[in-house]
C-alpha positions in Angstrom: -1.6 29.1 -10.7 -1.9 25.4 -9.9 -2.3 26.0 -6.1 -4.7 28.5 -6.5 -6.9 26.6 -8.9 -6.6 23.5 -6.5 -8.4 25.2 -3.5 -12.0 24.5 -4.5 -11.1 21.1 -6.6 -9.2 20.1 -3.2 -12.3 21.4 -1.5 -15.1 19.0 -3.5 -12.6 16.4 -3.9 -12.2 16.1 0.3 -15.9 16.1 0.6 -16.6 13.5 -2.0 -13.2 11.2 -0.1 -14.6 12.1 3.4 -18.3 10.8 2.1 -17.1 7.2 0.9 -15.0 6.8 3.6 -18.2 7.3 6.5 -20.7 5.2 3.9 -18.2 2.4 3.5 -17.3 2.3 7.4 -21.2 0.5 8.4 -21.0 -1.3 4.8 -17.3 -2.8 6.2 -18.6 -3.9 9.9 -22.4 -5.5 8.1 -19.9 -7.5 5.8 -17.3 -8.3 8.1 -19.8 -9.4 11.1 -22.8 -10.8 9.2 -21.0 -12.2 5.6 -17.4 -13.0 6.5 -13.7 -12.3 4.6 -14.9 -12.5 1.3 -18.3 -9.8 1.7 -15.7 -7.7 3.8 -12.6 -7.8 1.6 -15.4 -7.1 -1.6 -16.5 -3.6 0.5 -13.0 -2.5 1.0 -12.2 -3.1 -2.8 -15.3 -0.8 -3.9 -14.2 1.6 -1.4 -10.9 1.9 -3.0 -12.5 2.1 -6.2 -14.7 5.2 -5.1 -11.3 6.6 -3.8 -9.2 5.9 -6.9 -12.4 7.5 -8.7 -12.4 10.9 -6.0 -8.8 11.4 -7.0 -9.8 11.7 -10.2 -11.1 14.9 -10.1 -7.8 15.9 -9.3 -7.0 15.2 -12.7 -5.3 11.9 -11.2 -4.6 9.3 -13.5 -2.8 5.3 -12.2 -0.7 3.1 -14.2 0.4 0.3 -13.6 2.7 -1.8 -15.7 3.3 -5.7 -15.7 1.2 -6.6 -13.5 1.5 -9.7 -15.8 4.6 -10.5 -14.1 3.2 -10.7 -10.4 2.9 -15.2 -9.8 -0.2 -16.3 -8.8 -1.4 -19.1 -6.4 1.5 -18.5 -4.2 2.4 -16.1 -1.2 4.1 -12.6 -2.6 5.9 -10.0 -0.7 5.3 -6.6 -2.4 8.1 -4.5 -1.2 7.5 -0.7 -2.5 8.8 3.0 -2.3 6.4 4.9 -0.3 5.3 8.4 -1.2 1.8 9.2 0.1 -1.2 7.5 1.0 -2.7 7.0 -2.3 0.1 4.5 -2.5 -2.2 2.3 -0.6 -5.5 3.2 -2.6 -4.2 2.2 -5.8 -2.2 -1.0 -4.8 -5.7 -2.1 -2.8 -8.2 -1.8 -6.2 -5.8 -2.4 -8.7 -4.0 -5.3 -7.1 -7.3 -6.3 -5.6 -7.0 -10.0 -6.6 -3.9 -10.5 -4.5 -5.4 -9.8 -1.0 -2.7 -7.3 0.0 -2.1 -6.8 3.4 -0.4 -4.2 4.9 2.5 -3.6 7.0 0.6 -0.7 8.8 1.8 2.2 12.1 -0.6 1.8 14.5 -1.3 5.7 14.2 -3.6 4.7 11.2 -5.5 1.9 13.4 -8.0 4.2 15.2 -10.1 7.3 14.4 -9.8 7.1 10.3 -13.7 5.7 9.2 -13.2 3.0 7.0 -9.7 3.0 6.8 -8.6 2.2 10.7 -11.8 -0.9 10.6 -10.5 -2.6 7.4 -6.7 -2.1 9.6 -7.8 -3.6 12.3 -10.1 -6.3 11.1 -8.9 -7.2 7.2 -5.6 -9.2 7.9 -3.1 -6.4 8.0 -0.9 -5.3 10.9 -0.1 -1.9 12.8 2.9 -1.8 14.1 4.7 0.4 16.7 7.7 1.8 15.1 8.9 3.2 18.0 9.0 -0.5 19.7 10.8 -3.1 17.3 9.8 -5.5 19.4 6.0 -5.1 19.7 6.8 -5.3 15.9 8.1 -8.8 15.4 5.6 -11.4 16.5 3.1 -9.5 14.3 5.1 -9.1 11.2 6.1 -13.1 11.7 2.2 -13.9 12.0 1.5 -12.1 8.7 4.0 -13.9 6.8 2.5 -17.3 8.1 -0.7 -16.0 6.7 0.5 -15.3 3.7 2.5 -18.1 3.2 -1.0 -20.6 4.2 -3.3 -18.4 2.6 -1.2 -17.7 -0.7 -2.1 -13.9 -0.1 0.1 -11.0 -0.2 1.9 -8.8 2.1 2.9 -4.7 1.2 5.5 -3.2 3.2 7.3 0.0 2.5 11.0 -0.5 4.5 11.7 3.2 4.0 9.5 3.4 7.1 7.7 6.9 6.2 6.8 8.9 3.3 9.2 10.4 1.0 8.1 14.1 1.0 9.9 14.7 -2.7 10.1 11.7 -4.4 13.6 10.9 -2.8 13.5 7.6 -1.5 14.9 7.1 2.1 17.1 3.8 2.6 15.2 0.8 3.5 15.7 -1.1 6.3 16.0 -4.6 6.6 14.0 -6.2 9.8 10.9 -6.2 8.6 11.5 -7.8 5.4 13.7 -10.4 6.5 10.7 -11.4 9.0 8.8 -11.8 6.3 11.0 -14.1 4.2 11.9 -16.0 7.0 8.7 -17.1 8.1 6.9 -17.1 4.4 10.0 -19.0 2.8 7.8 -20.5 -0.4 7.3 -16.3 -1.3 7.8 -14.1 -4.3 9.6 -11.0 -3.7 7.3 -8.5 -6.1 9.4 -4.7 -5.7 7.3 -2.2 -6.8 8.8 1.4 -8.1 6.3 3.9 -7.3 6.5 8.0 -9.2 4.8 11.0 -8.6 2.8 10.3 -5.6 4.1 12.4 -3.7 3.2 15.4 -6.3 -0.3 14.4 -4.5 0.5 16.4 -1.6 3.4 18.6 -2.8 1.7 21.7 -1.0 0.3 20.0 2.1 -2.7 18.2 2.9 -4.6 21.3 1.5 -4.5 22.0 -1.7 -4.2 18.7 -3.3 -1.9 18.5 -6.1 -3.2 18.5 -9.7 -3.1 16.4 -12.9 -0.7 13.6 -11.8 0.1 10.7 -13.3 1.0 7.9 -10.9 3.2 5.3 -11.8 3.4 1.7 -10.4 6.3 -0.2 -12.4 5.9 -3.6 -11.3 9.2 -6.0 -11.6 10.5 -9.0 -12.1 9.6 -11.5 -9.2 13.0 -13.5 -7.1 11.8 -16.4 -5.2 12.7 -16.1 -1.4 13.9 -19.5 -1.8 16.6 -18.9 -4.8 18.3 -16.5 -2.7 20.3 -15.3 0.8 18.7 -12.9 2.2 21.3 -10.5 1.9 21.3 -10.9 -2.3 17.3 -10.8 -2.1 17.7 -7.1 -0.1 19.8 -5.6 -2.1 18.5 -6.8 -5.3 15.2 -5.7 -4.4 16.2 -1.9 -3.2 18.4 -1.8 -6.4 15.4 -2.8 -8.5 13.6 -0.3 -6.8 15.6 2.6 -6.9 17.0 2.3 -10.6 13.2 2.9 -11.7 12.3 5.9 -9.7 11.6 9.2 -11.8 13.4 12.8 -9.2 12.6 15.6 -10.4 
């Protein structure tokens, strides 16, 4: 019954997404070119509010608990579970005043309006996974961004999406680049639930009434720990607070 109700919901809900997404994209490049980081990173946080708000429609609602915790006027790693791109909307707008940055595939870096500009020109990265490489002089260049900037990285080391909630295990390189060269950080994990019910039948229909959950944790200075401790720690944290089913 859900599905079947979800076909003209998903229907005005993609139209409503698709229109923010081409309004915002000349909005981005008049900030970005004409008024700087600030006008440009101000667009891209009203965008993701007119996203956040589309999803509603859905019947989506966001939480996100202790955000309290996260430090502020330092450089913080958010290290997540990833389940779908709405992930990304809600850490954007509602962690909007820690100028996240993402660990991004380059996939997502052309042909998106709005999304692929603020990619390429807002400070985050996009990354070849299929060249590790390619991969490391950009992830090290973020993290001495961060770590001059006191801004905030995201990276999700499962690598993809989890397609049912199940999280994949994380790899290491990436985060470890980011510690390395951002050493006065603040490892934020993030436990992310029911995303993924988003897309549980495909791209079309959207999934209906879900309540996404963003359980923010307790912070471990880069500095207090070996790197080793820090990873498993933080995948641990991760894990223990993630909702299957």
């Amino acid at each position: 019954m859900e599905k079947l109700l979800s076909y003209p919901i998903s229907a005005i809900y993609y139209l409503c997404f698709g229109l923010f997404l081409a309004i915002f994209h000349p909005i981005q490049w008049v900030c970005f070119n004409i008024f700087g980081y600030q006008a440009h990173k101000k667009s891209v946080d009203y965008l993701n509010f007119f996203l956040v708000r589309c999803t509603n429609i859905l019947g989506t609602t966001y939480t996100f608990k202790n955000r309290e915790l996260i430090p502020e006027n330092v450089p913080v790693i958010f290290v997540a579970n990833h389940q779908s791109l709405y992930d990304i909307v809600g850490i954007i707008w509602y962690l909007r005043k820690h100028h996240a940055k993402f660990v991004s595939k380059k996939e997502l870096g052309k042909g998106i309006p709005s999304v692929s500009y603020n990619l390429r020109h807002g400070g985050s990265i996009l990354i070849d996974r299929k060249d590790p490489k390619q991969a490391i002089p950009l992830i090290k260049g973020l993290a001495e961004y961060i770590e001059i900037h006191n801004r905030s990285a995201v990276i999700f080391p499962e690598g993809t999406r989890s397609k049912d909630g199940k999280p994949k295990e994380f790899a290491q390189s990436g985060l470890k680049i980011l510690c390395k060269y951002a050493p006065s950080a603040y490892v934020v994990p993030i436990s992310i639930n029911n995303s993924w019910k988003m897309v549980k039948f495909g791209p079309f229909p959207m999934g209906l009434g879900n309540k996404l959950e963003f359980i923010i944790h307790e912070p471990i200075a880069v500095k207090d720990y070996s790197f080793e401790e820090l990873f498993t720690k933080t995948e641990h944290t991760i894990v223990k607070s993630l909702i299957i089913k």
